[in-house]
N, C-alpha and C positions, 0 to 999 in steps of 0.2 A: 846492652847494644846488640848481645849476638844473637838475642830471644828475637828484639827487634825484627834484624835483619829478616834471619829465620820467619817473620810472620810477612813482611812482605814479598819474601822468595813463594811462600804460600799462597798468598793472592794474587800473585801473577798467574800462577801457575794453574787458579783455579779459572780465572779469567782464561786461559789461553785453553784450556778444555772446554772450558763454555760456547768459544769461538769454532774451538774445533769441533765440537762436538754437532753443533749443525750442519758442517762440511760442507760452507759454504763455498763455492768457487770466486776468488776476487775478479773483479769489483763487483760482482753482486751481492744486493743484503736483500734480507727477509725482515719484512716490517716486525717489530713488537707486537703491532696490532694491524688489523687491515687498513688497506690505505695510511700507513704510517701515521695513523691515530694518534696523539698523545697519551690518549687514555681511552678507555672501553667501559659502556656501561650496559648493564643487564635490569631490565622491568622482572618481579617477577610477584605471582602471585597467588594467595595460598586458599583455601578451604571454600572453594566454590561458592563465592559470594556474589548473592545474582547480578549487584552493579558493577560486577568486573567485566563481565560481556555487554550490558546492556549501555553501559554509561563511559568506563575506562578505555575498553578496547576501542570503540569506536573515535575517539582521542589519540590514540596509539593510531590507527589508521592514518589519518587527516597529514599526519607527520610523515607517513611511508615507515615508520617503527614497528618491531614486534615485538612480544613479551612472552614472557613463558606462564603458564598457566597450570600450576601445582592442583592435582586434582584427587581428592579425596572421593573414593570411590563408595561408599556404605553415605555418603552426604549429599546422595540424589543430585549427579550432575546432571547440566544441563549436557544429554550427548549432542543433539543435535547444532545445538552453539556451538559446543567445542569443537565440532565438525566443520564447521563453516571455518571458526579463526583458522584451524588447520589449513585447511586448504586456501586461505591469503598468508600460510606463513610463520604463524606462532604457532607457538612448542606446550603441547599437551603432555605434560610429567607427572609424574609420581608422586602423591602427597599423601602414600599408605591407602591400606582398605580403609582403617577405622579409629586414623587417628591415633594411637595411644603413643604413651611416652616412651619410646625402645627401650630405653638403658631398666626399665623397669618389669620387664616381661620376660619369657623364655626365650630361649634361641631360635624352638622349634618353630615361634609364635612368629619372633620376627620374622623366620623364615616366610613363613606364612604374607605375611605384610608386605614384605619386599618384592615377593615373587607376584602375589597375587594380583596387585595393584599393576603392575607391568603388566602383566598379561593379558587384563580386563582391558586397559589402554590400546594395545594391539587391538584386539578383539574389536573393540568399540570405533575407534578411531582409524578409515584406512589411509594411506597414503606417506605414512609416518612410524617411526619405531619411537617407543619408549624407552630414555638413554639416561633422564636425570631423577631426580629425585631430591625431596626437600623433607627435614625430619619434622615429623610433630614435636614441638615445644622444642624443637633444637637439640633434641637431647637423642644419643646414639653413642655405644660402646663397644659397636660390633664392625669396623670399619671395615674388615677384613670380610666378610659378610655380605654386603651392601655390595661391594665390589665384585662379588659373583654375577649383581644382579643388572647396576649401572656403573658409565661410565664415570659418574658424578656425585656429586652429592650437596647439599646449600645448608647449611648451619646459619646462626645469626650472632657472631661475636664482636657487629658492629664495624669495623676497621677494612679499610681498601685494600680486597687483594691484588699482591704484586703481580707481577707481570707472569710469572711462575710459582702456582700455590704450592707449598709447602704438602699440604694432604689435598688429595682432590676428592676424596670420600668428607669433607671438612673445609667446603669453602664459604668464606664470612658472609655476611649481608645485612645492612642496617635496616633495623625496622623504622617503618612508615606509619607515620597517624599518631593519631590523641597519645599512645604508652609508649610510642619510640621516640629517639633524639629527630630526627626527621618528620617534623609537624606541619609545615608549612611549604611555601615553594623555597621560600628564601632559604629552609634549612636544607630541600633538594640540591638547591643550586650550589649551597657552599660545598657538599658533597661531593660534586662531582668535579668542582673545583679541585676541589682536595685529590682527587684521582689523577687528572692532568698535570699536578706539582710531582706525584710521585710515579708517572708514567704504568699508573696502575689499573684496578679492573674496580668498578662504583657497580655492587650490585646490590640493588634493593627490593625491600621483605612487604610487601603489600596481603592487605585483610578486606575489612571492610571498605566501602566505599561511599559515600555521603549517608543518608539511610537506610540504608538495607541491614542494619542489626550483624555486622560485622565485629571482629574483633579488631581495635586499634583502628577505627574507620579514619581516612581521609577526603576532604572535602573534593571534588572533579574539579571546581574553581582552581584549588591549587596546583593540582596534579597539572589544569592545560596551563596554568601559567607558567610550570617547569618545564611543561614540555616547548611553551614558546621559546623560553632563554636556552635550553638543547637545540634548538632547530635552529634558530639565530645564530649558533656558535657552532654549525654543524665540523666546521674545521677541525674541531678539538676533540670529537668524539665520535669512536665508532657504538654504534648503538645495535646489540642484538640479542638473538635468545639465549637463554644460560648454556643451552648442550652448543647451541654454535659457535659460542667463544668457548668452552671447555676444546670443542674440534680444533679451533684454529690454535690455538696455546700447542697442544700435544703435535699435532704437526707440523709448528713451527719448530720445535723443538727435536724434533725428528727428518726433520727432510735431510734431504742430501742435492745439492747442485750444482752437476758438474758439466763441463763445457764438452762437446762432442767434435765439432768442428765450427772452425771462424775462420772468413774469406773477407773481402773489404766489402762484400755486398749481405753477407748472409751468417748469421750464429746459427749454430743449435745445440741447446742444451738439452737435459736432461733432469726432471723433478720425482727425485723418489721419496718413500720412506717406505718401512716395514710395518707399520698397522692395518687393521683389516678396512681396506677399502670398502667395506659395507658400511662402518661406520662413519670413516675418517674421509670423508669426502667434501672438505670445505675448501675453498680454496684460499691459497696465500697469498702474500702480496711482496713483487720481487721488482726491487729496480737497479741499474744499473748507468754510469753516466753515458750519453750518446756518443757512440764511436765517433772518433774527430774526420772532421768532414763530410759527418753525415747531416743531415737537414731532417730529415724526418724518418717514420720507422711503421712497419705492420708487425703486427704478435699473432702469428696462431699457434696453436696446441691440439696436436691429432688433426681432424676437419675442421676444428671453429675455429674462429676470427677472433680473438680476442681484445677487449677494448682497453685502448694504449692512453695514457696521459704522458702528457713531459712536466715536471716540476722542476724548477728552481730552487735551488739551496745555497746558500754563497757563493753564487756565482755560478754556479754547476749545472748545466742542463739536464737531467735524470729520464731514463726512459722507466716508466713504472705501470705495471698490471698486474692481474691475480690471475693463477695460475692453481690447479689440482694436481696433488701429489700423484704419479702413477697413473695418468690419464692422456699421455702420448707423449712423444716428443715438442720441446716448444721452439720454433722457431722464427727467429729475429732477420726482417728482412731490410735492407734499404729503400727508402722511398726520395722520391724527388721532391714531394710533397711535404711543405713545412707545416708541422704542428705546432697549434697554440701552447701557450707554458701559462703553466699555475704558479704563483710561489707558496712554497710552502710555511 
């Protein structure tokens, strides 16, 4: 009984750090995910395979989705595509110079691979940093390493990561096509089902793409019909590139929000955190219920205006918008003007 106890004085305890540890100011919360998602999923896709631009993206477009785009460098990419998806939005990453199996080479070598491939990226690609990175064959024993070079890192050990990865030099992702569990739309969909039951993160491992001599090809037929039953059900998921849900996780986990001054007309808080705002520049998503007797509400942050929704939650009217960590003060004004509610 007193091991017992003793274990649940521990998860209280670890809970109540968890809470504290974001430093939240009540009643505001910081979504799990943006727009208090249920679940979050990442497209993403590996060894420049020419149907990924010519056939997939253009799919991913139609939706207003983006994917990330693992780009093996020594495997004659397309730069100029990858220019283009960049600049509507997807995430041109790191997929190695040349390929090979990390855990099987030198240090020196991976060094080589890690750095090289980021740099070329840079180089190639303006308007963007190179921050993730995905392993050849999944295989990587230098974690510490990698972590000089990105933010991130994509393995493929199949299974939905939680809301907070464990390694982020080591986050899962189910493979796609003919040689993975996810062959069809139907096995898309239960996937990302399975993310929404666990309030988790569905990120998946794309190759080839109908014939283009890919590895693990999958058919476009199926891929749009998943994306139809995603877009159908947009309520349930936040859909982005792998470095921008990698951003928003670490600085959900990091902000601090604390209240500055409240008047019956006017808040203003305060959104920090301590990561380098070069990278960490995503923004989160913060609500709170509307002060009583107010009817409606403006959000700016610094100069912008920022766009307000109200949700309903059991009965609750929620003032909610996204907001960047260390990009001005935000404040909460009164308005006479009543806003439409969503339920959640």
């Amino acid at each position: 009984m007193k091991v017992i106890k003793k274990l649940i004085i521990l998860m209280i305890v670890a809970t109540c750090q968890g809470v504290l540890g974001q430093r939240v100011a009540q009643p505001y919360e910081i979504g799990t995910w943006q727009g208090f998602k249920p679940a979050a999923i990442s497209y993403t896709f590996d060894d420049n395979c020419p149907n990924q631009l010519a056939k997939a993206v253009p799919l991913f477009d139609t939706k207003g989705f983006k994917v990330t785009l693992f780009t093996t460098i020594n495997w004659n990419p397309n730069w100029t595509g990858l220019q283009a998806a960049s600049n509507i939005g997807h995430e041109i990453a790191s997929h190695t110079v040349s390929h090979p199996s990390l855990d099987s080479i030198s240090v020196d070598k991976q060094l080589i691979e890690y750095r090289d491939s980021r740099n070329t990226i840079d180089t190639k690609i303006s308007g963007s940093k190179c921050m993730t990175i995905a392993y050849p064959f999944c295989s990587c024993d230098n974690f510490k390493l990698c972590s000089e070079y990105y933010m991130a890192a994509r393995s493929c050990d199949g299974f939905i990561v939680p809301s907070t990865p464990s390694n982020f030099m080591c986050i899962s992702s189910i493979n796609c096509g003919t040689e993975g569990p996810a062959k069809t739309a139907t096995d898309l969909n239960v996937s990302v089902e399975s993310a929404v039951s666990k309030n988790g993160w569905c990120v998946f491992m794309f190759h080839g793409i109908d014939n283009d001599n890919g590895y693990s090809p999958i058919s476009s037929e199926d891929l749009g019909a998943h994306l139809d039953y995603v877009a159908a059900n947009r309520s349930k998921y936040w859909i982005n590139t792998f470095g921008n849900v990698i951003r928003y996780i670490k600085e959900r986990n990091a902000v601090q929000l604390t209240v500055n001054s409240e008047s019956s007309k006017r808040i203003t808080l305060q959104l920090t955190d301590t990561l380098d705002n070069a990278i960490y520049n995503y923004p989160v998503t913060i609500r709170r219920p509307m002060p009583t007797v107010w009817k409606g509400a403006s959000v700016t942050q610094g100069t912008e205006n920022l766009v307000i929704h109200v949700v309903r939650k059991n009965q609750v009217a929620y003032i909610q918008f996204d907001a960047i960590p260390n990009a001005g003060a935000i404040v909460i004004t009164k308005q006479k003007r009543v806003l439409p509610e969503n339920a959640e």
